[in-house]
VMD Tcl script that draws the C-alpha trace (Angstrom):
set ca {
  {-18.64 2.81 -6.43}
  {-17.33 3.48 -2.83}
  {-13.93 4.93 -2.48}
  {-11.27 6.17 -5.17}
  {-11.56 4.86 -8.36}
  {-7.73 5.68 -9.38}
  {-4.72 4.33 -6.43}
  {-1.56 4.56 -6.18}
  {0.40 1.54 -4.50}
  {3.66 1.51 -3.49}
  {5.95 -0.74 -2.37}
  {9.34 0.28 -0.63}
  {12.09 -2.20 1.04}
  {10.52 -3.50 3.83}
  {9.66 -6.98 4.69}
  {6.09 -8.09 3.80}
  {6.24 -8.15 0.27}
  {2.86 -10.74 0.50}
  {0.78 -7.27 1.31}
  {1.60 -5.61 -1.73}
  {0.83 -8.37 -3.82}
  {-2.21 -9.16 -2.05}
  {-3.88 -5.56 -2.19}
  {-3.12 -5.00 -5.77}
  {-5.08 -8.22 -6.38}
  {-7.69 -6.50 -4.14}
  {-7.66 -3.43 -6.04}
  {-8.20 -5.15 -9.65}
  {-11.01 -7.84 -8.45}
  {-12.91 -3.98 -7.00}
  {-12.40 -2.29 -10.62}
  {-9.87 0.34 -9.28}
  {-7.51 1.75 -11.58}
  {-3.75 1.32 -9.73}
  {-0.79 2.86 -10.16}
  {1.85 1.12 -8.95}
  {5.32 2.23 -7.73}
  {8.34 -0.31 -6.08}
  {11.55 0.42 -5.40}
  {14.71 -2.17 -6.03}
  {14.78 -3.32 -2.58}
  {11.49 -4.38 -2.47}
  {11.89 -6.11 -5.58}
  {14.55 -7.83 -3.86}
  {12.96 -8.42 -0.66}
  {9.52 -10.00 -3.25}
  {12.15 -11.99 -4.68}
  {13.18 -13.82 -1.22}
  {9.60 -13.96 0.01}
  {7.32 -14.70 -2.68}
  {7.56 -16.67 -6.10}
  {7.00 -13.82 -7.88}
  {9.73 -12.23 -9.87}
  {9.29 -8.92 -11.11}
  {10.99 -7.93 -14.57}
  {12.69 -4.94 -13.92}
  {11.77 -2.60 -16.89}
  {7.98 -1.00 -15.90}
  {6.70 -1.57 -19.35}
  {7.58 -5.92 -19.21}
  {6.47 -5.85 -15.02}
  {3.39 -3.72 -15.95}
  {2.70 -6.72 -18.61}
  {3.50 -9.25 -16.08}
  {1.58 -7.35 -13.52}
  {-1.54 -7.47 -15.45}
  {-1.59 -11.06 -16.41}
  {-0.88 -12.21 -12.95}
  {-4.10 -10.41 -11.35}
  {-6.33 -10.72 -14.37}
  {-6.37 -6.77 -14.64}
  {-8.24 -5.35 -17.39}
  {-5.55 -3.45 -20.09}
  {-4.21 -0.31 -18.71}
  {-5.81 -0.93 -15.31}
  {-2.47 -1.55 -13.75}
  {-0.14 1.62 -14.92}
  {3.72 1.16 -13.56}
  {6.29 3.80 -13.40}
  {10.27 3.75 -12.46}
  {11.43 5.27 -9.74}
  {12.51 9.15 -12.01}
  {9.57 9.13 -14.38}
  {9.04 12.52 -12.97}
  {6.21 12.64 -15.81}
  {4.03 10.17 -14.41}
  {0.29 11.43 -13.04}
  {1.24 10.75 -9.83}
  {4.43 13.52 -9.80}
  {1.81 16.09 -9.82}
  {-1.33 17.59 -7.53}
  {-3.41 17.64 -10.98}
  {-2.96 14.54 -12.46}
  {-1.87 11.99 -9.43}
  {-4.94 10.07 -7.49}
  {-6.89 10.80 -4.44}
  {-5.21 8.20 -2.41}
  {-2.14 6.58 -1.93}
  {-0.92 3.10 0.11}
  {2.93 2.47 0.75}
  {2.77 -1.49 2.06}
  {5.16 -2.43 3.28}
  {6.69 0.68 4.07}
  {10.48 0.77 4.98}
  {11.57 2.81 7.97}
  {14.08 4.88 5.26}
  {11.53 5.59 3.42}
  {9.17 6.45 6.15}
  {12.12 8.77 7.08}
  {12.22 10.16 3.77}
  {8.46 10.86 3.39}
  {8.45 12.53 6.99}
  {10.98 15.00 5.69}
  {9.75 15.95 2.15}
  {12.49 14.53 0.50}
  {11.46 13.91 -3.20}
  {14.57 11.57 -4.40}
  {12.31 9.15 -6.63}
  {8.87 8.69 -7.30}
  {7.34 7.06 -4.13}
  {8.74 9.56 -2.23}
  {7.32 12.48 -4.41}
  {3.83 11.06 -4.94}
  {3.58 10.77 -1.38}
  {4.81 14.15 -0.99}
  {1.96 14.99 -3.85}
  {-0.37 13.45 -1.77}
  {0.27 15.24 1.49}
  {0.47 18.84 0.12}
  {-3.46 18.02 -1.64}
  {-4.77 16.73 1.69}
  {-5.64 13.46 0.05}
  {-5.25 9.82 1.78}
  {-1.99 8.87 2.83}
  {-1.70 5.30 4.25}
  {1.47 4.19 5.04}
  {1.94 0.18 6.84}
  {5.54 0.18 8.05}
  {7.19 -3.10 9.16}
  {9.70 -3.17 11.41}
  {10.84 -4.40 15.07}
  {11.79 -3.02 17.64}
  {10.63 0.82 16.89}
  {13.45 3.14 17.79}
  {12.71 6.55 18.98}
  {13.38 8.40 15.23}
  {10.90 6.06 13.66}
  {8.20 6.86 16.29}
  {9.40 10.70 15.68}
  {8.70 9.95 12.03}
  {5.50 8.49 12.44}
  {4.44 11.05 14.54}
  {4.97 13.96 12.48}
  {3.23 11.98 9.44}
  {-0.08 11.49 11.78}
  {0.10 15.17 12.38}
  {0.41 15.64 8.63}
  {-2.65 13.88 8.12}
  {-0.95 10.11 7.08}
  {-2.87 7.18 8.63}
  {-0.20 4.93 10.13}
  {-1.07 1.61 9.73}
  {1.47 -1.39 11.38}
  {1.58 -4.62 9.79}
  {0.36 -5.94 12.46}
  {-2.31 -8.40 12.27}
  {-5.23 -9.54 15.12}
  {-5.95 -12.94 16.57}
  {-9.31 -12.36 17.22}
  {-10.42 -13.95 13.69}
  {-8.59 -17.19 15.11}
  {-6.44 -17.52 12.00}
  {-5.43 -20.95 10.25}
  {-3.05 -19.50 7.80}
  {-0.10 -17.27 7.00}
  {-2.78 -15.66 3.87}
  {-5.32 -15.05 6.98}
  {-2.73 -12.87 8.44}
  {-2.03 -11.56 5.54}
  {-5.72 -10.79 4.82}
  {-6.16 -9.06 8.35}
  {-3.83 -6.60 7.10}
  {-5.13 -5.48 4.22}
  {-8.39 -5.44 5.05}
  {-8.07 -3.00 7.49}
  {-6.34 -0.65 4.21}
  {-9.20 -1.51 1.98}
  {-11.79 -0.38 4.95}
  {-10.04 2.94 5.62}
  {-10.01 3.37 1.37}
  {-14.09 2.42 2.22}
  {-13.77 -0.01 -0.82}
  {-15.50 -2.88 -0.18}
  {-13.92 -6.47 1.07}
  {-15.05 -9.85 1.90}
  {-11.68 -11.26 3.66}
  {-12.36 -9.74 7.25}
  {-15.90 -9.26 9.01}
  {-15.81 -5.69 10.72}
  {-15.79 -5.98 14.72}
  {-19.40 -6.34 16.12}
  {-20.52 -6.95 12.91}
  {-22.61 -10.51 13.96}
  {-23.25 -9.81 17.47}
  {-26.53 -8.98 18.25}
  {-26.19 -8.00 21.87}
  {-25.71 -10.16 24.66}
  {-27.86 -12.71 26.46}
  {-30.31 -11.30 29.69}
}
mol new
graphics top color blue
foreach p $ca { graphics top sphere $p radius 0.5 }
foreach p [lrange $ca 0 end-1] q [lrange $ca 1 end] { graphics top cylinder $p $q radius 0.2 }
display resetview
């Protein structure tokens, strides 16, 4: 198996609640063991963009979690935001990588300066101080200077910063295509393997004389 068995995906406030959703269902179809993190305003913000309603206690959305992606039992583990004794709280027990899509600008703020108020923010924080994979997908527009500061300081900390920001050059014919551009480029920097995306170059076989 290519790429980290065990995840953990977050979702923070941020608008592009359809990338979550989509990688998780990723994750389960590759056999990866996911634990998941969201915070209230991206439940809100799922709520207004998607169908899907989330029940708010983790044990009933872990349940609904795992029925709506066909996960295996205990493939999908979900946490609230102060279970401070969840794997992912510590170095020793959390996974070796980590996604936050979409990623609000607050809590790319919050990341960028350590702050451990809930449990995204500390399992990032986990992840950064064990030199594991950090991707973060932030979503917002225009970029003021403190967000570029922010994402700045994360690259130098090792994060991969990853815009929602899909390419053309697949000549999409659907809102899920764009969707699809986006998190295939997570799932090739996790190196697990996807179907949704070809990489560039990956049919050309040079050009004509």
């Amino acid at each position: 198996m290519s790429g980290p068995e065990r995840i953990t995906l977050a979702m923070t406030g941020a608008s592009g609640a359809q990338y979550g959703l989509r990688l998780l269902d990723c994750l389960v179809r590759e056999d990866r063991e996911v634990h998941f993190l969201i915070s209230k305003a991206a439940q809100l913000v799922m709520s207004t963009e998607t169908d899907v309603m989330l029940p708010a206690k983790p044990q009933a959305m872990q349940a609904f979690l795992t029925e709506y992606t066909g996960a295996a039992d205990g493939q999908i583990r979900v946490y609230g935001k102060e279970d401070w004794m969840s794997p992912v709280a510590s170095g020793s027990g959390a996974p070796t990588a980590m996604v936050v899509v979409p990623c609000s600008t607050g809590s790319l703020s919050a990341i960028a300066s350590g702050a451990c108020n809930n449990l995204i923010e500390r399992a990032a924080d986990v992840t950064l101080k064990e030199r594991r994979q950090l991707i973060l997908v932030p979503r917002e527009a225009p970029l003021s200077t403190i967000h570029l500061e922010n994402m700045l300081k994360l690259s130098q900390m090792g994060a991969v910063i990853l815009p929602a920001a899909p390419g053309f050059y697949h000549q999409p014919q659907s809102i899920d295509d764009l969707v699809d551009f986006v998190v295939a480029r997570i799932l090739n920097l996790l190196n697990i393997p996807q179907d949704m995306l070809p990489r560039w170059g990956e049919h050309h076989y040079g050009a004509d004389d």
